[in-house]
Structure formats: C-alpha cells, structure tokens
C-alpha positions, 0 to 999 in steps of 0.5 A: 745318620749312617752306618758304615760297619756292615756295608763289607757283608752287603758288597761281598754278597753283591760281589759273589752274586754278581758273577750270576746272570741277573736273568738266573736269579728270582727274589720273590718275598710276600705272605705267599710265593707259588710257582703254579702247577704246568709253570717252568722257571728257569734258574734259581729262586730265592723266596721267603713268605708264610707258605712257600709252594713249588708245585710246577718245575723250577729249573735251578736252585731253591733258597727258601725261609718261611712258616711253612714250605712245600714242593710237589713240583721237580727241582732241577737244582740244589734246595736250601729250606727253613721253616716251621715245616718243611715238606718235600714230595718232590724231586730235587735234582741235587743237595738238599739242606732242610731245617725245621720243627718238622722235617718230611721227604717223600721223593728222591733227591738226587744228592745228599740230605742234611736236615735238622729238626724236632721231627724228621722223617723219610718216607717210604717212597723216599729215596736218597742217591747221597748220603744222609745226615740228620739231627733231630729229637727223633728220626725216622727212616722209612726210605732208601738210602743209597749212601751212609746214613749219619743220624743224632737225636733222642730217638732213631728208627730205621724200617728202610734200607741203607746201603752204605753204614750207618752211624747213629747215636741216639737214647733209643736206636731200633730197626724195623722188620723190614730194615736192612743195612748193607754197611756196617752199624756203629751207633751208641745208645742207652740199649743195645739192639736185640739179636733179632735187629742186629741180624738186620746188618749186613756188616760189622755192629758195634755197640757204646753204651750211653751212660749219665756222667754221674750227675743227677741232670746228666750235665757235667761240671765241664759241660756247665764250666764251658757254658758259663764262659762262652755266656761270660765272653759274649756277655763281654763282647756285647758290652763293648759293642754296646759301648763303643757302637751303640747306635750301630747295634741299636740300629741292626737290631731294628732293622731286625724287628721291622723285617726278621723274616727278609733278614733270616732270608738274607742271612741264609743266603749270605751264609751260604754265598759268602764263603762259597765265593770267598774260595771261589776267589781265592783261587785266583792269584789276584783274588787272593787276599780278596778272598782272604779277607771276606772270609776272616770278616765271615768268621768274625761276623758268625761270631758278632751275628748274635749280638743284634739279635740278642738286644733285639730278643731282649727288648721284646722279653722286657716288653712283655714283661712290662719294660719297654724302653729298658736300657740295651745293656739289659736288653742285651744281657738278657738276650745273650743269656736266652740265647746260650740257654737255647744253645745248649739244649740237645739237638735242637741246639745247633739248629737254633744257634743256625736261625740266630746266626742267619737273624744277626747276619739278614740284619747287617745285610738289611742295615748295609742296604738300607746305607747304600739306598741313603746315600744314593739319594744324597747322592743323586741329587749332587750329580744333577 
C-alpha cells in the first residue's frame, strides 16, 4: 500500500535542500551526537539524539533536537536547538532560536536570540549583540543585551543591562541592583516597579496594570467560547480526515510512533526550510507559482500537522488506560482535545503547539520517505 498525499512536503524539502552543496550538509541521529574537543567540521549539522555535545568548532549552522543539548565549542552559524535542556556556553556566530524546559546561555551570540521554555536564563558572561525575545514562565537576565529585549512569562528579572528598551509583560516584573536599561521600559504586570527600580531606566517608563478579567480562573467567557471552537474545528476536520484517508492518517500516525525523535528533527528542519525556500523561489519570475504553491501547501500542512499526531497521542493514552486497539476515531478525538488542553496553558502554550507542529510535519516527511524508498524498489527491478 502507498501513500502518495505527503510525497509534496518530502520533494520541497529535497528541492530547498538541494541548492545546498551535499559536502555542506551533516545528518548524524543515534543515542548521542559529539563533535570532540580539537575537531572542526565544515558546514552545517543537523543532529538528533539523547545528548547532543559540540565541544569542538563547527563551522556552519546547527539544527538539533534531543533530550539534552549542549555547546562549549564556537558555532560559526545559526543554531536552531529543542530539547529538555538546552545549554549554550559557547559562542554562536549568528541567530539562535532555543526551546526547551530549561533554557541557559552563557557566551555571546553574535545575533538575536528567541527562546522559549519553562525556565530561561542568561548568565552574566552572556552577551547578545541582537535583540532578545523570550517567552518562558520565568525569565532571568543576568547578561548583556546589546538590543531590545521583548520578554513574556510569569516572572521577569532583569540584574543585567540592556541596551536598547525593554518591553515585558509578566505577573512580576523586578530589576536587580545592578540592572540598567538604556531605552525605554514598557512593561505590564500585577505591581509596579518601586521608585528605586524605575530610576534603573535610562528612558521613559510606562506602567499597565495586569488585572483578572472578573472571573474566578481569570479566563474569560470569549477566551473560553474561541477555545471551544478552535477544539470543535479541528475535532471536525479530524473526523473527515478520518473518513475520508484513514489508512494515510493511520500510517502517519505509526510512522510517528516508530521514529518520533527523527520525525520532530525532520518536522523542525522542514519548518525552518520550506518557507525559507518557497520565498527563495518565488523571487524568481519562473518560480514564481512554485513558490506560490509550496508555501499554501506549508500552511495548510501547519494546520492538518496535528492530526497525526492527535491519533498517535490518543492511542498511547487509551493504551495506558487499558484500550489498546480502540477506534482512531476515539483516539482522535481524545487527542485532539489533550492537544487544545496544552495549547491554551500560558506561556508554554506556544511552545507546545510548536513540538506538535514539528511531530505531525517529521511524521509526513518520515511517510513521504519511506514512499519513495517503496517505490525505488519496485521500481528498480523493472529497470533490469
């Protein structure tokens, strides 16, 4: 049986890809992925495993997604990190995107930063030359940032200096002894700075007042009436999938389950790549329509991404409930409401809608693949 629906996905992404020199790319996967102490690689890394250690120099881009990543060695590209913890105390010659539970940078990034966590944290030898923006449940600037510093969560600490404005929103926003902020401060929390923080900025400071909208939870009536369609839409849009490709989501969905760490990879890679290149190409006259049509299949492929993986988190929960085997309808349904569940939770929200996204995207490239591998071998012996 093949699949042909996500064979689209596999050829932009080897399309994109293959402007890139083969010599420039790596693609190392297994239970760990080092580059030694003393080693240089030339151009860019892509590595997925439990830990993932650059303690030499790599010079090009890192894309990584593990349980655990860490860098001491220099980056002479971008780095695009997801794991449980995230560890820089390297330096990174370019931008650098990082998401995790735990989020810590103690080099200079010659870049911006976006991270994205439970607990993200710039140390004091830390140094951005870009700006920063953060969104984490707590935030803590011990560094230097050179630019603007845009940061969201439950708490924000600034002890560092920034050079540019600030513009937080957080339950508790608080600056160290040693803080300084050369730009403006526009942030909005539950209190407001004491005269003693606020003479910490250089520029203008502007207070809002965060407030509970009147309901006991905090959580409006609208908040809730939007939630409650969004979860009815994709319950929907799941049950026509289901019926009308079940075998294909069945099979995204154990492609999933029998490789989720190389399809998360793949499905940030893929997030990254495609509509990088679906512009690349539209700047051409000839590309055009190419480009056009990459990018709408991208979008509609952020959207359907949850699907798969809403039947493949379902029937793991089934499983430990004690039904295994249940129909993909339950499966679904309860997966898709799991899903929403953890979409709406403050903060972390964004962060996990972003893994489900890279889970249900890794899952069409691992399907699309595997398609291609298939028919190779049906068709190679033809040929002979």
């Amino acid at each position: 049986m093949t699949h042909k629906a996500p064979i689209w996905l596999t050829l932009v992404v080897a399309l994109v890809v293959g402007h890139v020199p083969a010599a420039a790319q790596q693609f190392s996967a297994g239970q760990s992925v080092r580059v030694p102490a003393g080693e240089t690689r030339q151009g860019d890394l892509y590595a997925t495993g439990e830990l993932i250690e650059i303690a030499g120099r790599l010079e090009g881009d890192l894309v990584a997604a593990g349980q655990r990543i860490e860098t001491t060695g220099p980056i002479g590209g971008d780095l695009f990190a997801a794991a449980r913890t995230v560890d820089i105390r390297g330096p990174v010659g370019d931008s650098t995107r990082l998401a995790g539970e735990q989020v810590t940078v103690n080099a200079t990034i010659d870049g911006d930063l976006v991270a994205a966590g439970n607990r993200c944290h710039l140390f004091e030898a830390a140094r951005i030359t870009g700006g920063v923006t953060a969104a984490c449940a707590t935030v803590d600037i011990d560094g230097t940032v050179d630019g603007d510093l845009r940061a969201g969560g439950g708490e924000v600490t600034i002890s560092g200096r920034v050079g540019g404005s600030a513009h937080l929103r957080a339950d508790r926003v608080s600056l160290g002894p040693e803080a300084r902020i050369d730009g403006d401060l526009d942030y909005r929390a539950r209190t407001p700075l004491s005269p003693e923080e606020a003479a910490r900025v250089g520029g203008a400071v502007r207070f809002d007042e965060l407030v509970d909208d009147g309901t006991s939870s905090g959580i409006s009536t609208g908040s809730l009436l939007f939630w409650g369609w969004q979860t009815s839409a994709a319950l929907l849009a799941g049950i026509l999938a289901l019926a009308l490709f079940r075998r294909l989501v069945a099979h995204l969905a154990t492609a999933l389950a029998g490789n989720t760490t190389v399809g998360a990879l793949l499905g940030f890679a893929a997030f990254l790549v495609v509509p990088a290149g679906g512009v690349i190409v539209m700047a051409t006259v000839i590309g055009l329509p190419v480009g056009l049509a990459a990018v709408f299949l991208f979008v509609v492929a952020l959207y359907v991404a949850k699907l798969p993986v809403a039947v493949w988190a379902g029937a793991r929960m089934l499983a430990l409930a004690g039904r295994p085997g249940a129909s993909p309808y339950a499966a679904m349904a309860l997966g898709i409401v799991a899903l929403y569940v953890l979409f709406a939770i403050p903060y972390l929200g964004g962060l996990i809608w972003l893994v489900a996204t890279w889970l249900g995207l890794g899952a069409m490239v691992l399907s699309g693949r595997e398609y291609l591998q298939t028919r190779n071998a049906e068709v190679a012996p033809a040929t002979r």
